[in-house]
N, C-alpha and C positions, 0 to 999 in steps of 0.2 A: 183696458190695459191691466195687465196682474200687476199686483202688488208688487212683485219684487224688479219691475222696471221704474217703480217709483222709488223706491227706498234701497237700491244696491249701490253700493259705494257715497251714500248721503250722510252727512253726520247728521245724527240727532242726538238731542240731550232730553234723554229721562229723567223728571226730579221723582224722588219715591222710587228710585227701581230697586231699590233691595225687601220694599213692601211686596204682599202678595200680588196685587194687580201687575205690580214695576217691573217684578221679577218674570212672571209668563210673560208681558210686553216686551221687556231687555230678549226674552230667548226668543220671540214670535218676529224680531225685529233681527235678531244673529241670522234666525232662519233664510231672512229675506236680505242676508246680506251684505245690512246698514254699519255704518261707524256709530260705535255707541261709548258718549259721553252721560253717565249716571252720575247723580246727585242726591245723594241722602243725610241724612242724620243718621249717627252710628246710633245701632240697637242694643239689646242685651237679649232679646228673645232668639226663639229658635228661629233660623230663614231658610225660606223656599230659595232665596238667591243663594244664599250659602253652599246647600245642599245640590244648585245645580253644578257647583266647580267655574264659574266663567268666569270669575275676575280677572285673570289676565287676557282674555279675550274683548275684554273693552275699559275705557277708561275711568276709573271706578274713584271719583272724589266723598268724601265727607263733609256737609256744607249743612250747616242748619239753613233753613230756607227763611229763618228772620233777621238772617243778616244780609240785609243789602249791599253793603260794600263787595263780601266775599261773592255775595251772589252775582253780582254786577260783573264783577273780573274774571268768569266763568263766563258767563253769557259771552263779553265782548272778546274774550281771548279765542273762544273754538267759534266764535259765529256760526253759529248750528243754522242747516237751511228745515228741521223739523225739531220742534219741541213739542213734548209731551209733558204737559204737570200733573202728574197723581202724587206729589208729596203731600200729607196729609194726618190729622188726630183724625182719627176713619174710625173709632168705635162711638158707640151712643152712650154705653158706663163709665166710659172714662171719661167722658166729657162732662160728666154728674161729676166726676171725682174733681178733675180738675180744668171748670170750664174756661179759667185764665189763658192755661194753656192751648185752649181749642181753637177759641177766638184769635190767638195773635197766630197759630198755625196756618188755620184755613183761612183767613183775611186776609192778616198781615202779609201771609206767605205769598199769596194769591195775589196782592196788591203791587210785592214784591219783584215777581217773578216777571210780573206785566209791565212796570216800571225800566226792568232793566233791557228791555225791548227799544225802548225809546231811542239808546245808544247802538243798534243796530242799521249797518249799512248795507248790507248785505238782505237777499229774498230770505223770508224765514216764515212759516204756516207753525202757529201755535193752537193746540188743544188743549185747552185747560179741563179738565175732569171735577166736577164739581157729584152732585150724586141724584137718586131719586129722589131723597129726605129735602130736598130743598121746594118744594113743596108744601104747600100749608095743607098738610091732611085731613082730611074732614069727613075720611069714611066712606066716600062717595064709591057708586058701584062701577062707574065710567072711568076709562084710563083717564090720569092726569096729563092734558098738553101741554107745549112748551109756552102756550098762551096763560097757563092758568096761575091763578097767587101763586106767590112764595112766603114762606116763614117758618115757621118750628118752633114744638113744641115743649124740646132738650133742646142744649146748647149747642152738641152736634149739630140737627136740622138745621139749625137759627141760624149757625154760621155758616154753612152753605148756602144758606138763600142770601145772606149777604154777600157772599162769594160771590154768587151771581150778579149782584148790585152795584158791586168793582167791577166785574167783567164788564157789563154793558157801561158803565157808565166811563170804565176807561176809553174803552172802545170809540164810543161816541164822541169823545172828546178829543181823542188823539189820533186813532187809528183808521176814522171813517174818508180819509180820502183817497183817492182814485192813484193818487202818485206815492202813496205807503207803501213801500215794500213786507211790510208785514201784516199777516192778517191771519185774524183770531176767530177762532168760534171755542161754543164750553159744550162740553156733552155730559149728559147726565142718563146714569143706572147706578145700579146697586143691585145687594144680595145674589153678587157672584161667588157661586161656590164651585169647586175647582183643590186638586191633589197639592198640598204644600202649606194649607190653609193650618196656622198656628194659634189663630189667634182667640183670646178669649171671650165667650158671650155671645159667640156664633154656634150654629144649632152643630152641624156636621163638624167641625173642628172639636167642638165639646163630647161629642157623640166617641169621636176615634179616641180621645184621651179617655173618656170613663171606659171604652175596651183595653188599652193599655194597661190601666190601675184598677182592671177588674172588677167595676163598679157599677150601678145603674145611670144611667141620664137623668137629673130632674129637669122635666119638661114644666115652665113655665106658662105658656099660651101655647095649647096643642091645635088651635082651630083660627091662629093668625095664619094671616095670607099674604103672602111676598108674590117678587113676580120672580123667581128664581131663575139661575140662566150660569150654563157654565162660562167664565171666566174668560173664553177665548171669544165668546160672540160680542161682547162693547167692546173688547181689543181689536176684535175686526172690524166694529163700526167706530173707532178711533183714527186707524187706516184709513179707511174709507173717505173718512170723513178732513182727514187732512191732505193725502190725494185731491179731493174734491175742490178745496181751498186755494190751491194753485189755477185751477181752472174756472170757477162759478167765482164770478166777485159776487156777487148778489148774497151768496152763502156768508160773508167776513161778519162778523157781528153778531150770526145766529147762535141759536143753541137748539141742540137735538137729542133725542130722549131713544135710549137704547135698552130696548125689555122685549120678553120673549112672548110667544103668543098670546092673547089673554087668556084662553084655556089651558093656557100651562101654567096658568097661578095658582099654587097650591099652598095647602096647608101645611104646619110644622110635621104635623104627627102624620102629611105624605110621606114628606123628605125622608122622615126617619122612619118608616115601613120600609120606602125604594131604597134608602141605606143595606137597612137591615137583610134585604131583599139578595142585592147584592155579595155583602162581605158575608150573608151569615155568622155575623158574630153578635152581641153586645145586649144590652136589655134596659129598658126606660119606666120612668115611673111620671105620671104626673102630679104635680105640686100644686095641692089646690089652697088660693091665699085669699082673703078680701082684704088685704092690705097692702097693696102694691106702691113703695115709693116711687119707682122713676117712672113713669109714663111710658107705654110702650103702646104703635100704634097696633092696628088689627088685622086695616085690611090696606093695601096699597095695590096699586096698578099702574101701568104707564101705557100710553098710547106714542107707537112708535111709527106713525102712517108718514111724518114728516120725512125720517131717515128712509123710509124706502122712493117718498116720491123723489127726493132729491139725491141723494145718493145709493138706490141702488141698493140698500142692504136690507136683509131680515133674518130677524132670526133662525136660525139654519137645523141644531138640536131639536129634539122635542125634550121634553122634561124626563122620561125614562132614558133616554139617552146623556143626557147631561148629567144625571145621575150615577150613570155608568161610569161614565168620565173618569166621573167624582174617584169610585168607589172603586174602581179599577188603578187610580194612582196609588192612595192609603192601599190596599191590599196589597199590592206591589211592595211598596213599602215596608210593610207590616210583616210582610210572611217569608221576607229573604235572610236568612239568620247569616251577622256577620256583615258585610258591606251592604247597605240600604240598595236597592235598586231603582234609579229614579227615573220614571219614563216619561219625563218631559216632554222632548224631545219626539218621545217616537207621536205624542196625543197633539204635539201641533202639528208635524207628519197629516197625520189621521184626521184633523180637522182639516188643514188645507185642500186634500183630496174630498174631502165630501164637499167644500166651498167650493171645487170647481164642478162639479157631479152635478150640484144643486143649484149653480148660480140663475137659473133661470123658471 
């Protein structure tokens, strides 16, 4: 069944859709159709949502995700039959900065969000989005499964793997019987990069800004290893994955790990070559330090054999390809003097079509 006979005229409520993930997901979800009720905390940064123009195209609240009451009266007013939680403290420095706030975001939010579930009468499949960092890292050269520890290092990781530890254990408690009409699984990726990316202390968002302000990159860890993956591929095994949820009860309770080939795990100082490759523009320097305050890890991987036995999905880009993506948004962007040009739109287009091309 496509996607867009699962999600055309379904409400769902995105919490985080004015975030980067929120924001491709809010238009990857327009695409397909969906009534969309979003839920964020107002920002002050620059937005990918902003810049797409959709707010009146769907129902666009302001809700801090630690307030339960307001949270609650959203949940039980629009009874959403799909939710999506990616509201989130989603950097690793900020969370140095201020890990108060991290913890009652990702937890609390997290704890919040599943709570207000309880009050639902109605069918409703929830994805909660936790990340890869929820993982206790340890270097290892084998993808991380959905079997393996959790914890963290930074206050980021730590509270994601706790995130996980309210997911399952809500789960277990409330949600595991047969006559529930709701049913939950948590997916986990990270180091999606993708065209709208503002944010700071990311490799490619920092790269377009020091071309803007005419400057070099300092590259921090040129020979760390992420599993990099454009921004639309865990959106589609988000999809996927809550499609599935309607049908698989056996899936309610799981969690699924969404990262791209292992051969497409590469280094910082690929990224930023297939950048540079691309825009032709910009220039980096590496900052060599032996005194590193925050901990950063080196190498990560995810094994994603789970999401494809059971739902069907794989990663679909290859890594010069997601690259493109990347680098074909910001140039767009970048090189139309006077109204930005924003080809959202046409790269979910572009991605749909090769997901049906490649589906097998």
């Amino acid at each position: 069944m496509d996607l867009i006979d699962v999600f055309k005229n379904k409400k769902v409520i995105i919490t985080g859709h004015t975030g980067f993930k929120g924001s491709w997901l809010t238009a990857l979800l327009l695409k397909l159709k969906a009534n969309i009720v979003g839920v964020s905390h107002e920002s002050k940064t620059k937005s990918h949502f902003e810049l797409l123009n959709i707010k009146r195209k769907i129902t666009d609240l302001r809700v801090d995700i630690r307030d339960f009451k307001k949270l609650k009266k959203i949940i039980t007013s629009y009874k959403p039959e799909f939710i999506f939680h990616l509201a989130a403290q989603s950097l690793i420095f900020e969370s140095y900065r201020d890990p108060l706030k991290t913890w009652k975001t990702n937890v609390i939010g997290t704890l919040n969000l599943i709570e207000t579930l309880k009050y639902l009468n109605n069918k409703c499949y929830a994805v909660i989005i936790t990340s890869d960092k929820c993982y206790l890292n340890v270097e290892q050269q084998k993808g991380y499964k959905e079997t393996d520890r959790l914890g963290g290092f930074d206050p980021y990781s730590a509270s994601k793997a706790a995130a996980e530890l309210v997911i399952s254990s809500e789960i277990n408690s409330f949600f595991n019987e047969k006559k529930n009409k709701v049913k939950i699984a948590s997916a986990r990726a990270g180091n999606v990069i993708g065209g709208g990316d503002w944010s700071n202390n990311r490799i490619i968002p920092d790269y377009i800004k020091s071309i803007q302000n005419n400057k070099s990159l300092n590259i921090r860890n040129p020979k760390s290893t992420r599993p990099w993956q454009h921004v639309l591929e865990p959106l589609h095994g988000y999809l996927k994955l809550a499609s599935e949820l309607r049908n698989k009860k056996a899936i309610n309770g799981q969690s699924f790990n969404f990262g791209p080939k292992k051969y497409d795990n590469k280094t910082v100082i690929d990224v930023i070559k297939e950048v540079k490759k691309n825009i032709d523009k910009g220039s980096w320097k590496i900052t060599r330090t032996n005194k590193q305050k925050n901990k950063e890890a080196k190498l990560l991987y995810l094994n994603s054999n789970k999401a494809k036995k059971y739902l069907n999905w794989k990663s679909l880009l290859s890594f010069s390809e997601g690259i493109k993506f990347t680098s074909d948004w910001y140039k767009s962007y970048l090189t139309i003097k006077g109204k930005k040009r924003i080809i959202t739109f046409d790269q979910i287009d572009k991605y749909m079509k090769i997901a049906r091309n490649r589906r097998h």
